[in-house]
C-alpha positions as CSV (number, residue, x, y, z in Angstrom):
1,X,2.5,-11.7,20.0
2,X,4.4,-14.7,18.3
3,X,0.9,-16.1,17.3
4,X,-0.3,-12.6,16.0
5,X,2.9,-12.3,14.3
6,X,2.5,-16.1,12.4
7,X,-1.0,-15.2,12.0
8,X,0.0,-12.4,9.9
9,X,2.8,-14.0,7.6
10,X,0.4,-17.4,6.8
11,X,-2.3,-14.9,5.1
12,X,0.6,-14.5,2.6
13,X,0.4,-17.5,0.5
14,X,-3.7,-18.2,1.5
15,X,-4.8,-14.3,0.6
16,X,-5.7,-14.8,-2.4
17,X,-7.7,-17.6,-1.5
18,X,-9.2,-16.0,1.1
19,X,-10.3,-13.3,-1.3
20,X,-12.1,-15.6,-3.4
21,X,-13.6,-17.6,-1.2
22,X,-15.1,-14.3,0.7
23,X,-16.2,-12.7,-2.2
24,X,-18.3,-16.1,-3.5
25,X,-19.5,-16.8,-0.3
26,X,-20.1,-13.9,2.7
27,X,-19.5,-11.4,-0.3
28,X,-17.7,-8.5,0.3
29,X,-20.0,-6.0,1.6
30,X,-20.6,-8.3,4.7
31,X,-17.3,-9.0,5.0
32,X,-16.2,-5.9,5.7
33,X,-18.9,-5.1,7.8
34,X,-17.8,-8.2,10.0
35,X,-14.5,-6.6,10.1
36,X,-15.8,-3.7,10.8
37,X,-17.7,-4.9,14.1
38,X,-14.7,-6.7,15.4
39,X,-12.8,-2.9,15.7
40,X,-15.9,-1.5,16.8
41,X,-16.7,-4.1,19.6
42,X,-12.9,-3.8,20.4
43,X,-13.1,-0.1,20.9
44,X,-16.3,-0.4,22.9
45,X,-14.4,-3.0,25.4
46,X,-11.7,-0.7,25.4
47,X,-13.9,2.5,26.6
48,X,-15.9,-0.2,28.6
49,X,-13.0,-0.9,30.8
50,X,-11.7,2.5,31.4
51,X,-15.0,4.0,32.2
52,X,-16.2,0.8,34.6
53,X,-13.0,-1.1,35.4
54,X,-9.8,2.1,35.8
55,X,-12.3,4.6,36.8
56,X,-11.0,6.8,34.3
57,X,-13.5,9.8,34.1
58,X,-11.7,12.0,32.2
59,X,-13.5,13.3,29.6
60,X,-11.0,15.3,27.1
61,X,-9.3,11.8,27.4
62,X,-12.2,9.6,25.2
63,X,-12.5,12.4,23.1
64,X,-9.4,12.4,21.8
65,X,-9.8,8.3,22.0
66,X,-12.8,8.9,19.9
67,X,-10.5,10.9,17.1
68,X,-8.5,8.2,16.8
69,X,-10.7,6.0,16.6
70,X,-12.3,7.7,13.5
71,X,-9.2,7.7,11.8
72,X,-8.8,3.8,12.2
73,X,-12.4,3.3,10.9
74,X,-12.3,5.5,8.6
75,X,-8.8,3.4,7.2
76,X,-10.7,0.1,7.8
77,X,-13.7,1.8,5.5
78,X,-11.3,3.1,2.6
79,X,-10.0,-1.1,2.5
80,X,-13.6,-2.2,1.6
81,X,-12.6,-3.5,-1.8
82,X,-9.7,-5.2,-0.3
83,X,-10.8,-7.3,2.8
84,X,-7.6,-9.1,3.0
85,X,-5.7,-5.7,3.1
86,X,-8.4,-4.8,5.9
87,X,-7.8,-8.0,7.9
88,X,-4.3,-7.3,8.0
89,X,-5.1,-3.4,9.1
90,X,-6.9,-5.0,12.2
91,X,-4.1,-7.6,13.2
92,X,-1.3,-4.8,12.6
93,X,-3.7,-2.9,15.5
94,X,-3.5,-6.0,17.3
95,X,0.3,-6.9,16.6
96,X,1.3,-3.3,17.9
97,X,-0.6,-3.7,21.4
98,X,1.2,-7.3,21.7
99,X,4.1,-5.9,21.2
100,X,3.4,-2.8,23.4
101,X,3.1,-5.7,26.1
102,X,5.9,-7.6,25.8
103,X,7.8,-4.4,25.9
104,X,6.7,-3.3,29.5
105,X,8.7,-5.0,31.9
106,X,12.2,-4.1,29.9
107,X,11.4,0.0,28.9
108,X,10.2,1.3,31.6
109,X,9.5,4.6,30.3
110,X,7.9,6.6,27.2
111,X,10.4,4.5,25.0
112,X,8.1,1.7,24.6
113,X,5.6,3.2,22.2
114,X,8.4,4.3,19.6
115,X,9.9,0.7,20.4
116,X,6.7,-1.0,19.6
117,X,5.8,1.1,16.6
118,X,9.5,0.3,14.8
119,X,8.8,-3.3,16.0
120,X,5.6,-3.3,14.6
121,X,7.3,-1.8,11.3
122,X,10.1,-4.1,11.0
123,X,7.4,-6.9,10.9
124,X,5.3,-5.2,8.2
125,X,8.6,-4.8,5.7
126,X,9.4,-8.4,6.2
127,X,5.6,-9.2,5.2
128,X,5.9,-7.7,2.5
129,X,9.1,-8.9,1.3
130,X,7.7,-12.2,1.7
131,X,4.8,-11.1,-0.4
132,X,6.8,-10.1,-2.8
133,X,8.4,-13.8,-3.2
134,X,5.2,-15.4,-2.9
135,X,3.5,-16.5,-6.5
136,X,0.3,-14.8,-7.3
137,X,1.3,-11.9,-4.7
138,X,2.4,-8.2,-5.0
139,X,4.5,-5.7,-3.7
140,X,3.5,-2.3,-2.8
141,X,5.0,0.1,-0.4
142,X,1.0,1.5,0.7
143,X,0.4,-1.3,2.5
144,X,3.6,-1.5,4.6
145,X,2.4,2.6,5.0
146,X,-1.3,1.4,5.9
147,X,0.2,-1.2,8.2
148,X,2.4,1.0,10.1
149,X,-0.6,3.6,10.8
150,X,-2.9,0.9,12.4
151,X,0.3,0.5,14.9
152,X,0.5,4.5,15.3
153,X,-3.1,5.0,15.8
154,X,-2.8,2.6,18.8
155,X,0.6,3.4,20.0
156,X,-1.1,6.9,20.6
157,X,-4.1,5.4,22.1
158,X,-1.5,3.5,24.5
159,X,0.1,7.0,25.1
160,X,-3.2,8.5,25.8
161,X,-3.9,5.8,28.1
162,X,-0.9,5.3,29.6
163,X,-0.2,9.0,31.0
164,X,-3.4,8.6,33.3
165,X,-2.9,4.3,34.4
166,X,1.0,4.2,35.1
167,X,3.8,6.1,36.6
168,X,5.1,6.0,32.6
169,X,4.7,9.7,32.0
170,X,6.8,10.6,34.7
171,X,9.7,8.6,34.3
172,X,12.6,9.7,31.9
173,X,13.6,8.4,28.9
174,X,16.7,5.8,29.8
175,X,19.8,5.5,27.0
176,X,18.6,2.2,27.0
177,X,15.1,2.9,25.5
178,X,16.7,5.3,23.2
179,X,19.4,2.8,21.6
180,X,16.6,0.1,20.7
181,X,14.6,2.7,19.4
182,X,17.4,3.8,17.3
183,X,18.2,0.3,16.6
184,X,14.7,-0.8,15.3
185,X,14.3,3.1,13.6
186,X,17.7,3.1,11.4
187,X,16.9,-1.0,10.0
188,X,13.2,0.3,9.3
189,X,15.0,3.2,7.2
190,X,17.8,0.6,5.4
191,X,15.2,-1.9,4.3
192,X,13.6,1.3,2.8
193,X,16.3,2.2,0.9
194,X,17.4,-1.1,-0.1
195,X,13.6,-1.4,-2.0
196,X,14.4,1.9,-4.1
197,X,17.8,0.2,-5.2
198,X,16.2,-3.0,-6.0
199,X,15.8,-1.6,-9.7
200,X,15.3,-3.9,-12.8
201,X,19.2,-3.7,-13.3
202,X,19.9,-4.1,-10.0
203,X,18.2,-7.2,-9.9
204,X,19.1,-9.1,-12.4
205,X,22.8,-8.1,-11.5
206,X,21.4,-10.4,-8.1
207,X,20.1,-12.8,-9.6
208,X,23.4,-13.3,-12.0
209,X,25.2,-13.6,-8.9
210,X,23.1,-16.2,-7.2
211,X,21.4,-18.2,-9.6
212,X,19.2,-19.6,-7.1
213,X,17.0,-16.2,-7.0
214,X,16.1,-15.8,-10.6
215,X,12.4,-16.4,-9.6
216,X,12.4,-13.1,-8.8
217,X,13.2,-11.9,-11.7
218,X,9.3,-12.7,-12.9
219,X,8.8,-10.3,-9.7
220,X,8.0,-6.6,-9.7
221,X,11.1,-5.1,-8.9
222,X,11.1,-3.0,-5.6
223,X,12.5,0.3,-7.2
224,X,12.4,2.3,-10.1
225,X,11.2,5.9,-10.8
226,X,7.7,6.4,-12.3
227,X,6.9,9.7,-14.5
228,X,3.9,12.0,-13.6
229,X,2.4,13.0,-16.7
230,X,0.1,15.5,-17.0
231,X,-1.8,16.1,-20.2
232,X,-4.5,18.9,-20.5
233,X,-7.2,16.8,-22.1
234,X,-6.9,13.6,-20.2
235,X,-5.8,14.8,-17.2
236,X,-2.8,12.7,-15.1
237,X,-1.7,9.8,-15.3
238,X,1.6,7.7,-14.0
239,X,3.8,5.5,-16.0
240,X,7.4,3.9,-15.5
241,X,8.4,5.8,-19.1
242,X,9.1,9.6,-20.5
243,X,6.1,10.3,-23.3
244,X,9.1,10.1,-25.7
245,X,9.6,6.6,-24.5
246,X,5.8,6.0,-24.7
247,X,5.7,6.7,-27.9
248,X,9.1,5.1,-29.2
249,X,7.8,1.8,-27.7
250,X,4.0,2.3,-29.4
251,X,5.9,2.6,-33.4
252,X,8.4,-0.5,-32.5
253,X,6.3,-2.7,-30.7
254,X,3.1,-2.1,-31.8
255,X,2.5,-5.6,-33.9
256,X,4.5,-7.7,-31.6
257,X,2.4,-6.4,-28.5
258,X,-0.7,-6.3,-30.6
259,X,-0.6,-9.7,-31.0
260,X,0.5,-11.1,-27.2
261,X,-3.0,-8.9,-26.3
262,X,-5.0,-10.7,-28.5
263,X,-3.5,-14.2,-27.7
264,X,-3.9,-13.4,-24.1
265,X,-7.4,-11.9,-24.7
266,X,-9.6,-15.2,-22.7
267,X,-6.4,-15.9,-20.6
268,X,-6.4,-15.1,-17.0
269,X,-5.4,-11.3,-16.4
270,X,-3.4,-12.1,-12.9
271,X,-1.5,-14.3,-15.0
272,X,-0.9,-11.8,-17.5
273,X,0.4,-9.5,-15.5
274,X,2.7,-12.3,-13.8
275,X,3.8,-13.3,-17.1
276,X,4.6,-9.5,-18.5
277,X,5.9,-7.9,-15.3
278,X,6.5,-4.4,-14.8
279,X,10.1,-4.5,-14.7
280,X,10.6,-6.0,-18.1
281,X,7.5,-4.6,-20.3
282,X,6.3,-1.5,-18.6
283,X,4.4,-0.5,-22.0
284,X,2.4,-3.9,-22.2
285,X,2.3,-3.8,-18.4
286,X,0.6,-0.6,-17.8
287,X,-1.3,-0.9,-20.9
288,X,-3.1,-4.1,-19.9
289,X,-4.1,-2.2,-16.8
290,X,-5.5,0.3,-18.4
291,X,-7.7,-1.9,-20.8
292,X,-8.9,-3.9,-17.7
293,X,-9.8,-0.6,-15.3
294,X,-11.1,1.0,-18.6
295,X,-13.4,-2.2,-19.4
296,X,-14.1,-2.4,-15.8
297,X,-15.9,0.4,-15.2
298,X,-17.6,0.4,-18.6
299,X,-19.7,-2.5,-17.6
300,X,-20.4,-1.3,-13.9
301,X,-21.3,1.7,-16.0
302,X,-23.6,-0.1,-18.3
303,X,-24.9,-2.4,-15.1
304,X,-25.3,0.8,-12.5
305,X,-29.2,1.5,-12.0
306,X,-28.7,5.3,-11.1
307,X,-27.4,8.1,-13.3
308,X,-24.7,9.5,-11.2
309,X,-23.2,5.9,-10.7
310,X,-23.4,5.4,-14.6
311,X,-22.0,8.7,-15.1
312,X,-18.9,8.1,-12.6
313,X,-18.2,4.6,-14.1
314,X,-18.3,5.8,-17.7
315,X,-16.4,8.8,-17.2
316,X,-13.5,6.6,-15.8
317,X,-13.9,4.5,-18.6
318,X,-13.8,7.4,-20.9
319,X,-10.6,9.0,-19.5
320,X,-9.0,5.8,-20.1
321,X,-9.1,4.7,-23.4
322,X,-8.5,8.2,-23.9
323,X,-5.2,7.1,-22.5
324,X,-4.9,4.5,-24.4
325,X,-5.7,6.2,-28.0
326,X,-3.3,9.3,-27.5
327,X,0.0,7.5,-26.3
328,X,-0.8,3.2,-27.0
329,X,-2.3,4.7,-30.2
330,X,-0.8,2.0,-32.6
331,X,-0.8,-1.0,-30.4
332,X,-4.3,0.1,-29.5
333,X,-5.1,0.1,-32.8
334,X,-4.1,-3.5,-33.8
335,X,-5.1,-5.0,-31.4
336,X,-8.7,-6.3,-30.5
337,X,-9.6,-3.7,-27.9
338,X,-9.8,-0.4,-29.8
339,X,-13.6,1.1,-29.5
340,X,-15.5,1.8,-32.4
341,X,-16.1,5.8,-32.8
342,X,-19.9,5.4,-32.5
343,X,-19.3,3.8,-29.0
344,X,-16.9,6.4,-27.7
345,X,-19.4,9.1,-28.7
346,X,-22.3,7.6,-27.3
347,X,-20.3,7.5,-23.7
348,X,-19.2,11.4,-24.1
349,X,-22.8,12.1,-25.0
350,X,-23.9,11.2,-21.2
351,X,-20.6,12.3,-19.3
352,X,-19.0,15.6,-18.9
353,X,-15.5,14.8,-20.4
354,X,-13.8,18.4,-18.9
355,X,-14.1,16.9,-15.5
356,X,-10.5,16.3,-13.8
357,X,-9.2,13.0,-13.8
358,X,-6.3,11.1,-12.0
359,X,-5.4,7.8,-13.3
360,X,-4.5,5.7,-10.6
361,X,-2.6,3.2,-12.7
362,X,1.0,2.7,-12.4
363,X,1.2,5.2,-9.3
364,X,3.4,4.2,-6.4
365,X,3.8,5.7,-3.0
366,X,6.9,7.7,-2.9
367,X,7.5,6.6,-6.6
368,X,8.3,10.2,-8.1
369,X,11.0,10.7,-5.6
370,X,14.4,9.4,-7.1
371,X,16.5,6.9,-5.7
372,X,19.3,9.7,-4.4
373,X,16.5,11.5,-2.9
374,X,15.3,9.1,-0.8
375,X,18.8,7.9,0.2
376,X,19.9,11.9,1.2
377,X,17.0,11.9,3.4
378,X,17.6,8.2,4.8
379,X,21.2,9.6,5.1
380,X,20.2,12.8,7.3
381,X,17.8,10.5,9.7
382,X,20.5,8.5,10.3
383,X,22.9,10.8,11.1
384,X,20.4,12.8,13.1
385,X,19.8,9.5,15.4
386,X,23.0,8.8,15.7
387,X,23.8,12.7,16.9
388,X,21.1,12.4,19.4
389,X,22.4,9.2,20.6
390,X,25.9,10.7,21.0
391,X,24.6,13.9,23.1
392,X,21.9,11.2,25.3
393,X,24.9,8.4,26.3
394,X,27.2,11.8,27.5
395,X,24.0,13.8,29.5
396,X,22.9,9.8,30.6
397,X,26.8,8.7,31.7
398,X,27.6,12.5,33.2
């Protein structure tokens, strides 16, 4: 478990790295099928020793085995353009049956899987914390989520498993299993709520205090509320400021913003983005993103060989600088990125511009949901688990 556990933590700094080097040499496609065929051949030893080795000949059993593992494939599949993200999806799977292990001689009962799941949890929040730190990393709340489900999907494959190999499904759950569970539960929910108060403000209120932390004021902060806009010709689209603040910031900053774009035009867009975070220039921020997604896809458009790929590319192009013209209009317009009319018409000519469109940029899991919100419903979990505890120790003790 220990060495799962380091394993995990020492892709921080390296990831990026990784990426690079995987990309230039295996490339990413076989990457992921390598990945892939580790989970596969795992599941295949799995089935192998229940069917040859347990005599397990249940059949309702693999079936629902096979569900789950569907849903796991299917999450390693939906990672393809991230195969660090997918690596860590496959040693979270792993982590979660260490720690399912290590578990068995002190909860005897049904405990253990909630006990390993919260475990496995607790890990993934300090990974990412420490990503967070890390230079040339990022912080986003999907992957503790996508972390966390690789745990489930085996903790219920353990559960499965377990009710037809041990004497676990008959034995009751002790006050003992219950309080770690509670234990590992409620810190899981405070480190949740302590990244939606990690605001801008909040920070830098931290960072006054202890001097020694300013580096992470270059960070993306933890928290903050982000705006779902929806407009009736573009579609939606996410952003960290009110269309009033849009376009307040696009008349006062348009030539000072103008102008960091074009310096910054042959400069490294990673360190752009480090430079400009989030938390200090959300307008810059989120427009940059835009510009790089929207010339993204152009040339994949341009470069695609078959009409429907061309046609998805450039209509996620489109939708973007359409973006960009209706609320960055002036900072657009100064800059060195505006399209010329003639191009934008020529890209409308081959898409069908009424088609729905979701703009992924600047979208956060759970990042609508305001920061009371999500403490009243930490709040109630707490107090639930600590009402259930109260009711278990007097049942357990009478």
């Amino acid at each position: 478990m220990s060495i799962i556990i380091i394993s995990i933590w020492a892709l921080v700094p390296w990831a990026r790295s990784i990426q690079n080097f995987i990309s230039s040499t295996l490339g990413r496609v076989t990457f992921m099928l390598l990945v892939f065929g580790i989970s596969l051949g795992i599941a295949i030893g799995l089935i192998n020793y229940l069917w040859s080795k347990l005599k397990i000949k249940q059949i309702h059993l693999y079936l629902l085995l096979l569900i789950l593992m569907m849903f796991y494939f299917g999450a390693v599949l939906s990672l393809r353009d991230s195969p660090e993200e997918a690596v860590h999806f496959l040693e979270y799977g792993l982590l979660s049956w260490a720690l399912y292990r290590a578990f068995r001689h002190y909860l005897p009962d049904w405990g253990i899987y909630g006990a390993s799941l919260f475990s496995a949890g607790l890990v993934s929040w300090i990974d990412e914390l420490f990503q967070w730190a890390w230079p040339n990393r990022i912080w986003d709340l999907r992957d503790v989520s996508l972390n966390i489900f690789s745990s489930l999907l085996v903790q219920l494959a353990l559960f499965l498993i377990g009710r037809k190999t041990s004497l676990r499904k008959k034995s009751r759950l002790s006050f003992k299993s219950l309080r770690l569970m509670s234990w590992l539960l409620s810190i899981n929910l405070l480190i949740l709520g302590f990244t939606f108060s990690l605001t801008p403000a909040r920070l830098h209120q931290l960072t006054t205090v202890f001097p020694f932390l300013s580096f992470l004021e270059k960070e993306e902060s933890l928290g903050g509320l982000v705006y779902r806009h929806s407009d009736p010709e573009i579609g939606i689209f996410y952003s960290r400021l009110t269309i009033d603040q849009l376009r307040r910031v696009d008349v006062l900053k348009a030539q000072e913003y103008a102008q960091i774009l074009k310096d910054w035009r042959n400069r490294s867009y990673p360190e752009f983005l480090k430079t400009f975070p989030a938390s200090w220039h959300p307008f810059l921020y989120e427009m940059r993103i835009h510009l790089f997604r929207r010339d993204q896809h152009l040339n994949k458009g341009l470069e695609a060989s078959s009409l429907s790929e061309k046609r998805k590319h450039l209509f996620i192009a489109y939708k973007e600088n359409q973006i960009l013209q209706k609320y960055f209009r002036q900072t657009l317009n100064l800059s060195s990125y505006a399209w010329e009319e003639k191009k934008e018409q020529q890209i409308k000519a081959i898409i069908d511009p009424t088609w729905p469109y979701r703009s992924p940029v600047g979208r956060k899991l759970l990042g609508t949901i305001t920061e009371k919100e999500m403490w009243g419903f930490i709040l109630i979990l707490l107090l639930l688990v600590t009402i259930i505890n109260l009711i278990y120790q007097r049942k357990h003790f009478d």
